[in-house]
Structures are given as structure tokens and as C-alpha cells.
C-alpha positions in Angstrom: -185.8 28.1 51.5 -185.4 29.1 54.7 -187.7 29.0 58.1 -189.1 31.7 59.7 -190.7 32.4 63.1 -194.1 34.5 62.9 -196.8 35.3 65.1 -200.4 34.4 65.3 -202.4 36.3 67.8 -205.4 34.6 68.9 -207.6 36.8 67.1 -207.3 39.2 64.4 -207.0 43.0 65.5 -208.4 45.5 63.2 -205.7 47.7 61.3 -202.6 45.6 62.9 -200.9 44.7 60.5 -198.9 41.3 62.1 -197.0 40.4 59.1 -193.2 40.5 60.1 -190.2 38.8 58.3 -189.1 36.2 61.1 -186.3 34.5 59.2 -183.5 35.9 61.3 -185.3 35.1 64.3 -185.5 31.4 63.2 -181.8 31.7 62.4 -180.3 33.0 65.6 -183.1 31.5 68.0 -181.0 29.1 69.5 -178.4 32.3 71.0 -181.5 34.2 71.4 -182.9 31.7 73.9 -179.4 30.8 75.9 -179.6 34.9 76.3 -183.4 34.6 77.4 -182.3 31.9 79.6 -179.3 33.9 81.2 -181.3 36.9 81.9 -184.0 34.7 83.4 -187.1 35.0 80.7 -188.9 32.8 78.4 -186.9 32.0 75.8 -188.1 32.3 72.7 -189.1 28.7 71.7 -190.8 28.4 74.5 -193.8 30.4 73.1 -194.0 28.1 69.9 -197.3 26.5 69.5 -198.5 25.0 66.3 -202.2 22.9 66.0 -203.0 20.0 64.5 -204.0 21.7 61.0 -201.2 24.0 61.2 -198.9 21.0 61.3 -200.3 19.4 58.5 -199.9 22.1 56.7 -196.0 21.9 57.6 -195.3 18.3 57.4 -197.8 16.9 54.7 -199.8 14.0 54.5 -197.4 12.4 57.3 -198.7 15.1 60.2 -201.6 11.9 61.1 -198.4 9.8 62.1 -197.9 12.4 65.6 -199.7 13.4 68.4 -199.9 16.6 68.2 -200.2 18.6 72.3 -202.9 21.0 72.4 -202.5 24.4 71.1 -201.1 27.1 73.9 -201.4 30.7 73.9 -199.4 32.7 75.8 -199.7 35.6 77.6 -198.6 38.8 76.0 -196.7 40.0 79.2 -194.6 37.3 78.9 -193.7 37.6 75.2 -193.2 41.6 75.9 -190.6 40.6 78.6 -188.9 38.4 76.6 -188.5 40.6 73.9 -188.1 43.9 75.9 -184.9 41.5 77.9 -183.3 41.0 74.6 -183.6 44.1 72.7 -180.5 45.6 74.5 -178.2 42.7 73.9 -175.6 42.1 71.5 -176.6 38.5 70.8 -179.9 40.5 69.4 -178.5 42.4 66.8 -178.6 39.9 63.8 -182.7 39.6 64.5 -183.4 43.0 65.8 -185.7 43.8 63.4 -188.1 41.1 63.8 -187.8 41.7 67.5 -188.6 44.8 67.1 -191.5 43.7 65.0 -192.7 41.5 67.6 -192.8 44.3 70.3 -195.0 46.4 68.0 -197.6 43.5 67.4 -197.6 42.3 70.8 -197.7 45.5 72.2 -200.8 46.2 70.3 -202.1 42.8 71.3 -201.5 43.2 75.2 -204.0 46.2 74.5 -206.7 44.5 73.1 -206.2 41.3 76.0 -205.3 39.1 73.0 -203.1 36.2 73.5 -200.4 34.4 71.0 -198.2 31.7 69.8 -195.2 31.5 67.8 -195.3 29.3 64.7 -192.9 28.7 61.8 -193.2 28.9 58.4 -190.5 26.5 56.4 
């Protein structure tokens, strides 16, 4: 099974639908984020997040064995120019549509003032 990447805004927003696929995201993240990095954004694991339930749910009955940081939401202007920076490029295309995805959602978030985090799903 493979991992995806997803996003969880830090409240629900009526009639947004946030479901998005996120597998190729989680695939090509690593290329994604040297490309953030050169064009001087966020990369893309730097807006993952998870709390201490959420890593439970991940990892089992082992998840007490860590200390987990405090959750961190991020700011959807940052998210937006992280995406927005890698739409364009080449290294992109393989995960375009769940960038593309994201834009929408956190487009729609930066509306309502509603702040986010990345999690994955394995």
C-alpha cells in the first residue's frame, strides 16, 4: 500500500470538499522539496504536522514509546506559495494533480482564515 500526503485544515469548511489523492505527492516529495528549496519556499515536508492521536493511529500501540512535538498549523500563505512556486516546474509534473488539489483547498481555506497541516496516510 502506498503513502499518501493529505491535508487537514484546522477546521472543517462547509461545502469544501478536502479529499484529494496525495499518493504522488508522497512519492515525488523528496524532488518536490529540493525544488521548493531552490526557489527559496517551504518545502513541502516542512508543513507536515501529525498529533499525538493521529500518530497512534499510524504507528499502533507503539506511538506511547515517542514524544510526540506539539501539533503546528501553518499559515495558508505559506502553503499557497509553495504550491503556486512549484506548479510551473518540470519536477512537478508527476504530482500535479494533487498540487493542483491542494491550491483549490487552500485557496478556499486562506478565505475563511483557516490554518493547516500536512499529514500522511500509510
Amino acid at each position: 500500500m502506498a503513502s499518501a500526503y493529505y491535508i487537514v485544515l484546522e477546521k472543517d469548511i462547509d461545502g469544501l470538499d478536502a479529499l484529494m489523492d496525495g499518493k504522488n505527492l508522497s512519492r515525488h516529495v523528496q524532488l518536490l522539496d529540493e525544488a521548493a528549496q531552490e526557489l527559496g519556499v517551504r518545502p513541502l515536508s516542512g508543513f507536515f504536522s501529525m498529533d499525538e492521536d493521529a500518530v497512534a493511529d499510524v504507528i499502533g500501540d507503539g506511538a506511547g514509546d515517542f514524544e510526540v512535538p506539539p501539533l503546528e498549523q501553518f499559515s495558508t500563505a505559506d502553503g499557497l506559495a509553495t504550491v503556486r512556486a512549484l506548479l510551473p516546474r518540470p519536477e512537478a509534473q508527476p504530482a500535479i494533480q494533487d498540487l493542483q488539489a491542494c491550491e483549490r483547498i487552500l485557496t478556499i481555506a486562506a478565505q475563511h482564515g483557516i490554518r493547516w497541516h500536512f499529514q500522511i496516510d500509510l
